[in-house]
C-alpha positions, -999 to 999 in steps of 0.1 A, spaced: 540 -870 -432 532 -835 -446 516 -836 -481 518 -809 -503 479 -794 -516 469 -762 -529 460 -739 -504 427 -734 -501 418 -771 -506 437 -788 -473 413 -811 -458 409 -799 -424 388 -815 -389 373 -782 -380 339 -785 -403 313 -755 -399 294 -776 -378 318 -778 -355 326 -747 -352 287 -736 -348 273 -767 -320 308 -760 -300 302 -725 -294 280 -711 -267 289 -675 -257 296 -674 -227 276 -634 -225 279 -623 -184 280 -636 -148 275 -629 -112 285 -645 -82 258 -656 -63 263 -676 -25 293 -698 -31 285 -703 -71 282 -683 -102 257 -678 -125 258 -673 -161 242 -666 -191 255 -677 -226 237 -676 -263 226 -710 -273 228 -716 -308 212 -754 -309 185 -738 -293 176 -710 -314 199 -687 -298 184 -680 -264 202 -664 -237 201 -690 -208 211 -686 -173 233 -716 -157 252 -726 -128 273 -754 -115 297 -775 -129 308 -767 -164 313 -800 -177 274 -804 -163 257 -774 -160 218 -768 -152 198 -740 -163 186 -716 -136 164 -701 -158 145 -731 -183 141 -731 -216 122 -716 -235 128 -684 -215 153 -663 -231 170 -640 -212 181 -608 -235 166 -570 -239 163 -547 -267 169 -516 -249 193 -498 -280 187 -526 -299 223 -541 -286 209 -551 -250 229 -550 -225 221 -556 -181 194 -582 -191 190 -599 -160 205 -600 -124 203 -617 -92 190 -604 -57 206 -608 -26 179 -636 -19 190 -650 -48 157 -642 -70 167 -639 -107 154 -611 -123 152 -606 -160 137 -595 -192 123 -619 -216 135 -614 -250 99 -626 -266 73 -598 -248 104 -575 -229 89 -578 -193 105 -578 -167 101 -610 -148 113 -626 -113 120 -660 -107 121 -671 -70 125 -697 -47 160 -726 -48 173 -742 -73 156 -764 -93 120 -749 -75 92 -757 -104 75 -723 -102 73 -709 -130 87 -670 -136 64 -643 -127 59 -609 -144 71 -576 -122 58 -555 -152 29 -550 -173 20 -568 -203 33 -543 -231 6 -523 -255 16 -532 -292 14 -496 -303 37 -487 -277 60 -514 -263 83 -510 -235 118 -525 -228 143 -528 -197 178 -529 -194 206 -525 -172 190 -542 -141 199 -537 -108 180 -545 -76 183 -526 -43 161 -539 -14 126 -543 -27 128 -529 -59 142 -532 -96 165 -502 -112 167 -501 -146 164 -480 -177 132 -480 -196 128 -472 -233 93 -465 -242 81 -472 -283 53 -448 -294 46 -420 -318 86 -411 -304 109 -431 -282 111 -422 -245 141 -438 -221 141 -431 -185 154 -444 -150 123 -464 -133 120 -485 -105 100 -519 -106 87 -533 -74 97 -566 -68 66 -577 -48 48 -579 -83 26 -552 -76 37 -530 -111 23 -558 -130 -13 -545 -126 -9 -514 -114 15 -492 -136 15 -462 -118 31 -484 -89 65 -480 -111 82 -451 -106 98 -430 -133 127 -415 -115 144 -393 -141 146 -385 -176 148 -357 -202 179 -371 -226 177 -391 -253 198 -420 -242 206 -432 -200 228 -456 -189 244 -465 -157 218 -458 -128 234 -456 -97 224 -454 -60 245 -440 -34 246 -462 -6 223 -447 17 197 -444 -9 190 -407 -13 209 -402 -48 215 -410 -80 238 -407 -108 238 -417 -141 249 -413 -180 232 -395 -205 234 -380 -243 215 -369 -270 211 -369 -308 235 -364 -324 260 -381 -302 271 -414 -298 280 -427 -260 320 -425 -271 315 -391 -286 306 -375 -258 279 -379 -225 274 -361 -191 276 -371 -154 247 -363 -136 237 -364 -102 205 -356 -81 188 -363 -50 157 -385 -44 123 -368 -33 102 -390 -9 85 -408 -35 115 -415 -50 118 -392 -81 150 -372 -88 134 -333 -100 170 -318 -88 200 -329 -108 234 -311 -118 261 -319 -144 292 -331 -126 314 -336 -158 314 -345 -196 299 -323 -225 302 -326 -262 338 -334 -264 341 -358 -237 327 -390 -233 318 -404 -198 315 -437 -188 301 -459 -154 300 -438 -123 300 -459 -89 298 -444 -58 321 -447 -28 300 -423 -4 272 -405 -1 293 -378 -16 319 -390 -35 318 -411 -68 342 -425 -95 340 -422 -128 352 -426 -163 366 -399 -183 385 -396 -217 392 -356 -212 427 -366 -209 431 -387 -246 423 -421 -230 395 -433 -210 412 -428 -170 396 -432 -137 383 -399 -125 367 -389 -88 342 -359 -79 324 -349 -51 286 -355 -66 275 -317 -59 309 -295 -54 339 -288 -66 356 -300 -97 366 -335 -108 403 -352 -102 424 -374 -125 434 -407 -100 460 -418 -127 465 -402 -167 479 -429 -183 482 -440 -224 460 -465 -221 419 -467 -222 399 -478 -190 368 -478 -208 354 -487 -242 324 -483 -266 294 -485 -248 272 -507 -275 254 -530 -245 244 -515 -211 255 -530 -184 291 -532 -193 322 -523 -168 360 -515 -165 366 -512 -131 354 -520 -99 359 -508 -61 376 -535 -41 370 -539 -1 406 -525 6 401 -493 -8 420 -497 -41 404 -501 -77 409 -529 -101 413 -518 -135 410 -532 -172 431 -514 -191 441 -517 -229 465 -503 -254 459 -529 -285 453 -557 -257 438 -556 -222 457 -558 -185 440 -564 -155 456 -543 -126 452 -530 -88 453 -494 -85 461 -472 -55 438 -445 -59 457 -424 -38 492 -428 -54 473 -436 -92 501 -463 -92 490 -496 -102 501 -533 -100 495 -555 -131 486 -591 -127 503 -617 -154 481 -636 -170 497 -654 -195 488 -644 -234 453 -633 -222 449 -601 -242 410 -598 -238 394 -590 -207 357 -586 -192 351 -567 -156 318 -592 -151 314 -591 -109 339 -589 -79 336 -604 -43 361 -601 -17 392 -612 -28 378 -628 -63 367 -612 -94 349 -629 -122 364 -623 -156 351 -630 -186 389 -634 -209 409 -656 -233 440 -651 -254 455 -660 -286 462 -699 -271 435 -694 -240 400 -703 -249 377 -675 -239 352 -679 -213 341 -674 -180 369 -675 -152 374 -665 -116 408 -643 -104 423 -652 -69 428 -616 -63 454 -627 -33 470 -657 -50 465 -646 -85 455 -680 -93 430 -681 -126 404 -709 -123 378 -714 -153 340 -713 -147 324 -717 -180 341 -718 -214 324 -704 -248 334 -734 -266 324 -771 -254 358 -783 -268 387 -767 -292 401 -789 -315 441 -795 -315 460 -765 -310 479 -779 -341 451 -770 -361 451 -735 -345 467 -707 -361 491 -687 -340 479 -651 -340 510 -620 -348 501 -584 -340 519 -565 -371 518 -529 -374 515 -520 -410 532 -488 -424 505 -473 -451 505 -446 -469 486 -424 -449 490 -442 -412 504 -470 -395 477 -494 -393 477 -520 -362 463 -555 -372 467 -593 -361 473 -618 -387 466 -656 -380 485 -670 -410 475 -707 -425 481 -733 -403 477 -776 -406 501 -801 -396 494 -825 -421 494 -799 -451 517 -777 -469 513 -755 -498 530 -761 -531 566 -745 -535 563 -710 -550 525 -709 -541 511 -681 -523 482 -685 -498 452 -663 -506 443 -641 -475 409 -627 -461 407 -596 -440 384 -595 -416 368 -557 -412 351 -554 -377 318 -536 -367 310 -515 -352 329 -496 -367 340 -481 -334 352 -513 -315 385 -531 -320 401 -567 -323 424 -585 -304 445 -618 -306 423 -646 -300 411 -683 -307 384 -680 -329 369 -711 -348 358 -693 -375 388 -680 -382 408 -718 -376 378 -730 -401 397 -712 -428 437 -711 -415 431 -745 -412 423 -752 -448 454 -729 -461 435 -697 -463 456 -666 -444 431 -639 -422 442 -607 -412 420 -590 -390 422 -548 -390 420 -522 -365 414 -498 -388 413 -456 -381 379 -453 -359 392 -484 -343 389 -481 -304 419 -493 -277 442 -467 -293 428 -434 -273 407 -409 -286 428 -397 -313 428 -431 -330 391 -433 -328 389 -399 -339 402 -405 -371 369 -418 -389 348 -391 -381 337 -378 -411 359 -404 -432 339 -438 -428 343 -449 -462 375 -435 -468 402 -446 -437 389 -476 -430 389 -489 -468 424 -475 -470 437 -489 -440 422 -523 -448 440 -523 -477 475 -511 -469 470 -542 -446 469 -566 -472 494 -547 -495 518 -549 -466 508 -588 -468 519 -590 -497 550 -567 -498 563 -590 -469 560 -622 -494 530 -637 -474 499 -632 -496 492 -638 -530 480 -605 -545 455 -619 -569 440 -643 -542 431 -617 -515 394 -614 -502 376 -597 -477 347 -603 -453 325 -577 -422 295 -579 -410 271 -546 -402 297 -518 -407 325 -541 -417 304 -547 -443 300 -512 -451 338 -513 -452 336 -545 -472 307 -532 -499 331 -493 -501 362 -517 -506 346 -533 -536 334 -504 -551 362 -482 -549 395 -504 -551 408 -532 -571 425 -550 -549 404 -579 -537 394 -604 -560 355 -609 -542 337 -601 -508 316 -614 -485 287 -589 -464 270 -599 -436 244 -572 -435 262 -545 -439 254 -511 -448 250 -504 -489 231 -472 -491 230 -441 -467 200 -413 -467 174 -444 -465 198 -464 -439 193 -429 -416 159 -430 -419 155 -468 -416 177 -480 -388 167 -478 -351 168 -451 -326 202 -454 -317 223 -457 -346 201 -430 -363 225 -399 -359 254 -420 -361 261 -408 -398 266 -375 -385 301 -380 -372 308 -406 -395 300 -387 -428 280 -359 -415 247 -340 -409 220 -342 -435 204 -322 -459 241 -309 -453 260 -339 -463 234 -350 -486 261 -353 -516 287 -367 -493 263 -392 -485 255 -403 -523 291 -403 -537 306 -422 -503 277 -454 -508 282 -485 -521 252 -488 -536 257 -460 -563 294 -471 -574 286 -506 -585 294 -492 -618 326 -496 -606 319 -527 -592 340 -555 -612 341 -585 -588 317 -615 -573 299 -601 -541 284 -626 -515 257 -614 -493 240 -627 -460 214 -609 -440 188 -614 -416 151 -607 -427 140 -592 -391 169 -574 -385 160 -536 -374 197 -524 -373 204 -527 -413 177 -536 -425 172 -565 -452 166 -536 -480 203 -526 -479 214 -557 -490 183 -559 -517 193 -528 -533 232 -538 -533 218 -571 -549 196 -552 -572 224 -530 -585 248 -558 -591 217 -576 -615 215 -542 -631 251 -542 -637 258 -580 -644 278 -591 -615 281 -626 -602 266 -628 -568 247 -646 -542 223 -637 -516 215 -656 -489 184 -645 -466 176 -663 -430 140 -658 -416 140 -650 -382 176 -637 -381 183 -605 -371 212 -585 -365 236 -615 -366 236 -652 -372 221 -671 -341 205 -702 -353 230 -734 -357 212 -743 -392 220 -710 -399 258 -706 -386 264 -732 -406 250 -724 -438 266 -693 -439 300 -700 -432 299 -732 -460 286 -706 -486 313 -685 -479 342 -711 -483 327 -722 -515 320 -684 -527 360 -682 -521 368 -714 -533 348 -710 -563 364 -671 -572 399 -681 -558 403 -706 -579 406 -738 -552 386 -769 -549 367 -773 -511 359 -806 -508 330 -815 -487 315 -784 -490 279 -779 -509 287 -756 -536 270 -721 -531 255 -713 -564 259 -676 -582 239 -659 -600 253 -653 -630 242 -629 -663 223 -643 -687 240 -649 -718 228 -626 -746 
């Protein structure tokens, strides 16, 4: 029998708890032998990185706690460990940022051993995007001293760099950022991805490729593609002379080829769709080489495909996969590729493709178990017509069997603002989302302008309006909510974290349309947040707002910070005390404003944190403040949940 409650107040099974101890990201993977080996983020136990294997209902750790398996390189990480073709683990330890090797079979009770040198405080080093070839370790460096260096080195895996630093090589440099080192197979060049200040990786990079002296160090190098305008992405060699590549010159990210040192670069296929996305972590991939000679592709328009492409012909074959709509290149072998994917009614996690008999099987899953899909909201893809745009958005509307709303009552809604900003959304189970759908509160999640999966055009359409298209966009979302008789327009809310809490903060502050807002650390002020964040996010403001002293104005009148004079609603804001990406004085100054001006908030601050939520205590104390900060603005009870307390003016 369905009883009727307020929204907002429906008693629900998912708690914050569970929706905090049932997760563990499931973060890469690589075959290895006749298994696969993983890594996932372990909330219960402080938010390592562990790598497993073996059954996923019983899985053992390859690499034992307390190890922690996760690099700093850009802050974001990315390539943090790998496995040689001995099946030695290699990996950087998040604590000191070594690069260590763990030998020997499974279950072996040597301990790991350091390949690199213990780091100098006033100058620490970091590794990412491992890959080993033969005896040795290639990976990008980044270097901390009076200036921060990144090059290509190679680590010896007999140990001997460990003492002796000169016994690592530093192959090639001279940019500010690198990514993707790649060997061709006969071990006599290289090619990789580099940029500098002010761009970001999706702005635009260069191909470059040189030839190895005999000890190993590339001094001869040319530009193969890419400049200012166009951004390149993971080259991979198919010969000594020939090598694929990435390439958004056409208005997408396609799949490009070149010979490494003449003539120009081909198109295999132009289509309206990206191969390719915003390279936040090292390591990441869209494509890989198969053994017969044709490519297999992820390729997305809104949502990802997986298909086979001739690259001959630049026709393609698309597998069906059921409602999967995000998709993960992690490793390929033979006939089977490891995905990491899940859909709006697939859990995400780790699974491996039968390339031949298209058969999905599941590896590891992010989630230990999902409660009843009658609990989970079923996700819609709307296109909103605003004002300005159209603006592309999936909404997961409220959703319990055993509650209704009352008759002529409205659900409130929260949307959802992504980081990023440049990154993009897709339908998907998400238990922090059922956590409130399931209690009779809407979500709508927004792909706002700047948004990528919609080509280069799409993307393009922040630079120099963060602050302005994405706050519009997010709300000619919720308008169109309400237009369509779905949301109540005096219960509507919205929530982002980093720059969707920028979003979130510039929403507040120049609008009236949400009643309060929740910020998990996002981005309040902006001449201090370009001199305080890290390396590289530092320029980022130059294509989002622009170049200082030039933009200086731009850069007062567009933050947060110095419109909470306009500020007439509750704020809630989390942050993490050691995070270097926004740092915890954003959110200080936001808060101190809002004190100055009288407005009911809350700050919550987690030790230890940085950027992002990865303890379980923590998970779950943040997403019970957050229901009660809504339940307690919104106007509905949450039972069960400790009341978050505001502060609140004092009364003259």
């Amino acid at each position: 029998m369905v009883r009727t409650v307020p929204y907002g107040s429906w008693p629900s099974p998912i708690t914050a708890a569970d929706v905090a101890a049932g997760g563990h990201p499931v973060e890469s993977g690589r075959f290895v032998g006749d298994g696969v080996y993983w890594s996932e983020m372990r909330p219960a136990e402080g938010g390592r990185s562990a790598i497993r294997t073996g059954p996923a209902e019983d899985p053992t750790d390859v690499l034992p706690a307390p190890w922690n398996a996760r690099t700093r390189v850009h802050e974001y990480g990315g390539g943090a460990w790998t496995v040689a073709a001995d099946g030695t683990v290699v990996f950087v330890e998040f604590s000191d940022q070594r690069v260590y090797a763990l030998g020997g079979p499974l279950g072996s009770s040597r301990s790991p051993r350091p390949l690199t040198p213990r780091p100098d405080v006033a100058s620490g080093i970091r590794y990412g995007d491992l890959h080993v070839h033969g005896d040795k370790v290639w990976c990008v460096r980044e270097t901390h001293g009076k200036r921060i260096v990144r090059d290509i080195c190679v680590v010896p895996l007999d140990g001997s760099g460990r003492a002796d630093p000169s016994r690592i090589t530093a192959v090639v440099g001279g940019s500010d950022f690198i990514a993707f080192p790649r060997l061709s197979p006969n071990g006599s060049r290289i090619a990789w991805i580099a940029w500098d200040h002010p761009q970001m990786p999706w702005d635009g990079t260069e191909l470059r490729c040189g030839t190895l002296d005999a000890d190993g160090r590339c001094t001869d190098w040319r530009t193969v593609a890419g400049g200012v305008e166009e951004s390149i992405l993971q080259p991979e060699w198919v010969s000594d002379d020939e090598l694929y590549f990435l390439s958004d010159r056409t208005g997408f990210w396609n799949l490009h080829r070149s010979n490494a040192f003449e003539g120009p670069a081909t198109s295999v296929a132009t289509v309206e769709r990206d191969t390719g996305g915003p390279l936040w972590r090292l390591g990441a991939h869209w494509y890989s080489l198969l053994d017969n000679g044709k490519c297999l592709t992820v390729d997305t328009f809104g949502t990802d495909t997986l298909s086979v492409r001739d690259v001959d012909t630049g026709e393609s074959d698309t597998f069906d996969l059921g409602d999967i709509s995000v998709l993960e290149l992690v490793d390929t072998v033979g006939d089977k590729a490891l995905l990491r994917c899940g859909g709006a009614r697939t859990p995400t996690g780790l699974r491996i493709l039968d390339l031949t008999t298209r058969e999905l099987s599941d590896v590891r899953m992010s989630a230990e178990q999902l409660p009843d899909t009658a609990y989970l909201p079923a996700a819609q893809q709307i296109t909103f017509s605003g004002p300005n745009r159209d603006v592309h958005t999936v909404v997961y509307p409220p959703t319990n069997p055993d509650y209704a709303g009352p008759d002529g009552e409205l659900p409130p809604y929260v949307a959802f603002v992504h980081g990023g900003p440049t990154a993009h959304v897709v339908p998907a189970i998400n238990l922090v989302y059922a956590y409130f759908t399931s209690r009779g509160i809407g979500i709508v999640d927004v792909n706002y302008g700047g948004s990528t999966g919609y080509g280069r055009e799409y993307r393009n359409r922040l630079r120099g309006q963060w602050g302005v298209v994405d706050v519009e966009d997010t709300i000619a979302a919720v308008r169109g909510l309400v237009d369509a008789g779905l949301a109540d327009p005096a219960r509507l809310a919205i929530e982002g974290g980093s720059a969707g809490g920028w979003t979130v903060l510039s929403a507040l502050t120049g609008s009236d349309v949400f009643a309060c807002g929740a910020s998990y650390y996002g981005v309040a002020e902006l001449e201090r947040f370009a001199a305080e964040t890290h390396d590289f996010e530092s320029r980022y403001l130059d294509g989002l707002i622009g170049p200082l002293p030039e933009a200086a104005e731009l850069y007062r009148t567009r933050a947060p910070v110095n419109n909470v004079h306009k500020l007439s609603c509750p704020v809630l804001l989390l942050q993490g005390l050691s995070d270097p990406i926004v740092p915890p004085s954003q959110a200080e100054r936001f808060r101190d404003a809002m004190v100055r001006k009288g407005i009911p908030h809350a700050y919550l601050a987690y030790p230890g944190e940085a950027h992002g939520l990865r303890k379980l205590a923590n998970q779950i104390s943040s997403r019970e403040a957050e229901l009660s900060f809504y339940g307690q603005v919104l106007g509905f009870e949450t039972p069960g949940i400790p009341p978050l307390k505001l502060w609140v003016p004092p009364e003259v």
